[in-house]
C-alpha positions as CSV (number, residue, x, y, z in Angstrom):
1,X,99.2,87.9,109.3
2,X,96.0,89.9,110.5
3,X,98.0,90.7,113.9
4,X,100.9,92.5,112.0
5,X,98.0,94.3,109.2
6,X,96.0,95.5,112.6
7,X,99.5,96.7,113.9
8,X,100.6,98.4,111.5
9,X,97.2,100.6,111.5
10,X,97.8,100.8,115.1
11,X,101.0,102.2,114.9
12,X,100.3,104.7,112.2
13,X,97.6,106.2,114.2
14,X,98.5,105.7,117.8
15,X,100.0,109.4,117.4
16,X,99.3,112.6,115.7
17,X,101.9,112.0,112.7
18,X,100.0,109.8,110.9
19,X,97.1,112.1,111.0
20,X,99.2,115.1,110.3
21,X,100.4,113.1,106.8
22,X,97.4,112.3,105.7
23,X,95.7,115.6,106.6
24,X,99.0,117.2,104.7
25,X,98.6,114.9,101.8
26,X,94.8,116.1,101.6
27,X,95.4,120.0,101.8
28,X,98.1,119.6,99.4
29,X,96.2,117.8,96.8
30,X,93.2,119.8,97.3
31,X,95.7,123.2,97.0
32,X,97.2,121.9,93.7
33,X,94.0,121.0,92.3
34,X,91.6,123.7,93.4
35,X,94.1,126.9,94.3
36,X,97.0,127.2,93.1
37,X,97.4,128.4,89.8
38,X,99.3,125.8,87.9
39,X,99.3,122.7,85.3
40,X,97.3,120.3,87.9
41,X,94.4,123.2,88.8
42,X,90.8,122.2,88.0
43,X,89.8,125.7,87.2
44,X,92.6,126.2,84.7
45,X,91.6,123.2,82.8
46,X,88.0,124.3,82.0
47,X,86.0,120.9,81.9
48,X,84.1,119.4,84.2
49,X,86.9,116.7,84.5
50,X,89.3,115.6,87.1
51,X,91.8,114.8,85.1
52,X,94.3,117.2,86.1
53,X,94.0,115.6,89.5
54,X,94.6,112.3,88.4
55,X,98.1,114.1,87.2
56,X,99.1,115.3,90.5
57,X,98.2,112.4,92.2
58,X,101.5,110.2,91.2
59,X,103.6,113.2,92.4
60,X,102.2,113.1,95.6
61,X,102.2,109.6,96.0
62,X,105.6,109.5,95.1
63,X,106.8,111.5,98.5
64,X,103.9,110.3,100.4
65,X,103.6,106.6,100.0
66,X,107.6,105.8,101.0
67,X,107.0,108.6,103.8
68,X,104.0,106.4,104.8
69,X,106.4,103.2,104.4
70,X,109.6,104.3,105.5
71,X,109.6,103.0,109.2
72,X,107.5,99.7,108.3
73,X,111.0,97.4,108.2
74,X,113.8,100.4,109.1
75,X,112.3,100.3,112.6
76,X,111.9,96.6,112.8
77,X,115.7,96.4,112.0
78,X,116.9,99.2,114.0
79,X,115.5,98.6,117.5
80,X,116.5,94.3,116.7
81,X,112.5,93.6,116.8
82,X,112.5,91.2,113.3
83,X,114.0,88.4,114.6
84,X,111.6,88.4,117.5
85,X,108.3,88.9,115.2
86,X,109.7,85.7,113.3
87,X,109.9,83.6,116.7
88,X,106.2,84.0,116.4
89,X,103.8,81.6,114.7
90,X,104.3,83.6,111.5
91,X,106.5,83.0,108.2
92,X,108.2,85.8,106.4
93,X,106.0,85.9,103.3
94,X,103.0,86.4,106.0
95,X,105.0,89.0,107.6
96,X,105.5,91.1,104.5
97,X,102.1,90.3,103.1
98,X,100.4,91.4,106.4
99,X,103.0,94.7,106.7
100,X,101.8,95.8,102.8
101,X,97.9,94.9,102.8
102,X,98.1,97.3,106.2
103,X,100.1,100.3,104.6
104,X,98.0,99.7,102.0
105,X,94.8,99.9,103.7
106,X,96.5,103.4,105.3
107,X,97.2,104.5,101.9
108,X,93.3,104.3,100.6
109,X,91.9,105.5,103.6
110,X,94.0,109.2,102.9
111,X,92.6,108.6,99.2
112,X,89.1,108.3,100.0
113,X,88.3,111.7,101.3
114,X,89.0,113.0,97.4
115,X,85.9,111.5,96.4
116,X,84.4,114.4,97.3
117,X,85.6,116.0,94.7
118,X,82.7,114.2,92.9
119,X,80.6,116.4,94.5
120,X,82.5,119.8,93.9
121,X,82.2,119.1,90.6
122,X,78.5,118.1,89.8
123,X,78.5,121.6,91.4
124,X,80.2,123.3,88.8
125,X,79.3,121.7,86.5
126,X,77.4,123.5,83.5
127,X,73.6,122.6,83.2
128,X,74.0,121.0,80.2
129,X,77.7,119.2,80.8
130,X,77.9,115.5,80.9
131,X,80.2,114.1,83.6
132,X,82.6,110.9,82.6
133,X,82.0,109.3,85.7
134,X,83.2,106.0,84.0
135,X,86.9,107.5,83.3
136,X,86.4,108.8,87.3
137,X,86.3,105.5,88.3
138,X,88.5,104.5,86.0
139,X,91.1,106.7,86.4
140,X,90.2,105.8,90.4
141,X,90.9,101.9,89.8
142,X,94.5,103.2,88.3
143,X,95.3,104.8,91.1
144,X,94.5,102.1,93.7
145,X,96.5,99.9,91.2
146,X,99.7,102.5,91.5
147,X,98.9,102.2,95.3
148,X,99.9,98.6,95.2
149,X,102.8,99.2,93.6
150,X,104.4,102.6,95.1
151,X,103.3,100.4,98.9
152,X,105.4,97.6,97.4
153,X,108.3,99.6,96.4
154,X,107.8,101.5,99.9
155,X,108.4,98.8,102.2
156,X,111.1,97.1,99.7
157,X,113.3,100.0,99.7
158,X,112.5,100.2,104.2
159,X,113.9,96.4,104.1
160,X,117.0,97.8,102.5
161,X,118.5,99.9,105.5
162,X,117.9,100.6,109.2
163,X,117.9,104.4,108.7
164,X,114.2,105.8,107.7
165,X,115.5,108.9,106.0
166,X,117.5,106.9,103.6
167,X,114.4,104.3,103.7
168,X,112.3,107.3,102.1
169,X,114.6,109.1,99.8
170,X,115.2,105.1,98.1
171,X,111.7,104.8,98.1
172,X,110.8,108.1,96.3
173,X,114.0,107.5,94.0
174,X,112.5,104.3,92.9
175,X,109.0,104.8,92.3
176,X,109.9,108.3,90.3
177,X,112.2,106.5,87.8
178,X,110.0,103.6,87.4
179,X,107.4,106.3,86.9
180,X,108.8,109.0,84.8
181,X,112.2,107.5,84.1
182,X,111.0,105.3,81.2
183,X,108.4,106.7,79.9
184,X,110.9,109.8,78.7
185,X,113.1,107.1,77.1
186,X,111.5,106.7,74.0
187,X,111.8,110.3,73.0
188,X,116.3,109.5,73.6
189,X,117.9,108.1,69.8
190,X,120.5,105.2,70.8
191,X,122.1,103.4,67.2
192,X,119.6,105.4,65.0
193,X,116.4,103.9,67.1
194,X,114.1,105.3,69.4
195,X,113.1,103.3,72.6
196,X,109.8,102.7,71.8
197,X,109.5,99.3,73.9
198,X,110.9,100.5,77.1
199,X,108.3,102.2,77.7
200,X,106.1,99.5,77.8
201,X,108.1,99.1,81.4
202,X,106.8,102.7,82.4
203,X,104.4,102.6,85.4
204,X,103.2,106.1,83.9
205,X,102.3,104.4,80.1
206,X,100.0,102.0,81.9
207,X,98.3,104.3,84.4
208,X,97.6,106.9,81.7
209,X,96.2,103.9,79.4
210,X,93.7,102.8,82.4
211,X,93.2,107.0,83.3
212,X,91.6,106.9,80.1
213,X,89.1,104.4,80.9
214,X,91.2,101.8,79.0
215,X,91.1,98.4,80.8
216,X,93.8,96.4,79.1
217,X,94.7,93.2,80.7
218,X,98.6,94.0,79.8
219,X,98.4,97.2,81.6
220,X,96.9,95.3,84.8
221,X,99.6,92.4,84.2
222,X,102.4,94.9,84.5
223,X,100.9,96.9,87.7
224,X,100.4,93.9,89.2
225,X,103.8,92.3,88.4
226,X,105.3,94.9,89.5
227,X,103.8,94.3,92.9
228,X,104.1,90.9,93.0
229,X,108.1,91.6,92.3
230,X,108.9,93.9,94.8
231,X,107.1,92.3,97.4
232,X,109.4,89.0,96.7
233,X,112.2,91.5,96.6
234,X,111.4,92.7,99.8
235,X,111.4,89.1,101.3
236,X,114.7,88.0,99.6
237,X,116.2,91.2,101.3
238,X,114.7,90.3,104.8
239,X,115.8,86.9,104.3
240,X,119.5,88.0,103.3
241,X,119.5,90.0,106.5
242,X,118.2,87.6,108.4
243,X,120.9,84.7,107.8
């Protein structure tokens, strides 16, 4: 398993696109945030807060992460290299476990430059404002926990097909409904009700809880089960292909 996580580093940064993602990914965010005028810009918001950031973050993610992921089992399948992994000492839950821990560990290294952002704002920052840093960190924690998750759907949705294009758009589709599709279904009337529970599936009602500096253990339960699922998707799928 640690062969196919140090891989999958390798790959990524053996040539210039995986720098030029992440170094897109971080101009991006930092535009959004700091520049352009918008909903998501620091300046607009008026508090010494990051909030705004933590907004944009899960649009972003939800291009970037299945752009990072796309190629992790399309390629395998495509050039016939997964049946020849799997003639090595290896089993297939090892194979996807060691594939996701690595994309993962890609994913938080492009997140961990944005800690700066601690810094710009201490900066600006009135004398005599008071900096949450415990919703920061907080909101920071949710993230790395909607990391797992969007990685998960990422390389389930590269398992599916051999083409990455298609591997990316699935991968986007999916994390954005799971994401924003439910948590807009509560406000839709079906028999005279309101779908008030559905939205208990909404990746966005649980980030936004733990955003808040809200740790609740059902919030963690259902970022973490949705991991957990996908990945066991993902090894069902690779199983299907392979018989």
């Amino acid at each position: 398993m640690l062969a196919i996580f140090n891989k999958e580093i390798t790959n990524f940064f053996s040539g210039a696109s995986g720098y030029i993602i992440i170094c897109l990914f971080l101009i991006g965010i930092g535009l959004l945030s700091w520049v352009i005028p918008g909903p998501f810009n620091n300046f607009d918001w008026g508090y010494a807060s990051l909030h705004l950031f933590f907004e944009a973050l899960p649009w972003v993610f939800s291009f970037l992460i299945p752009a990072v992921c796309m190629r992790s089992f399309s390629e395998e399948q495509k050039q016939g290299t997964l049946e020849i992994l799997l003639t090595k000492p290896i089993t297939l839950y090892e194979l996807v476990l060691g594939k996701y821990l690595g994309l993962l560990c890609i994913a938080l290294v492009a997140l961990l430059p944005t800690l700066l952002y601690l810094v710009s704002l201490s900066a600006l920052a009135a004398e005599d404002a008071s900096i949450d840093y415990g919703v920061i960190f907080s909101s920071y924690f949710g993230v790395v926990l909607l990391l797992s998750c969007f990685t998960a759907i990422g390389i389930f949705a590269s398992s599916l097909t051999k083409n990455q294009v298609v591997a990316f758009l699935l991968g986007s589709g999916i994390t954005l409904i799971l994401f924003f599709g439910f948590s807009g279904l509560p406000a839709v009337s079906l028999f005279n009700s309101q779908l008030y529970t559905l939205e208990y599936f909404s990746l966005s009602y649980h980030y936004k809880s733990i955003s808040r500096g809200v740790l609740d253990s059902r919030s963690l339960f259902v970022l973490l089960s949705y991991t957990i699922l996908f990945l066991a998707l993902t090894r069902f799928q690779l199983q299907s292909t392979l018989r």
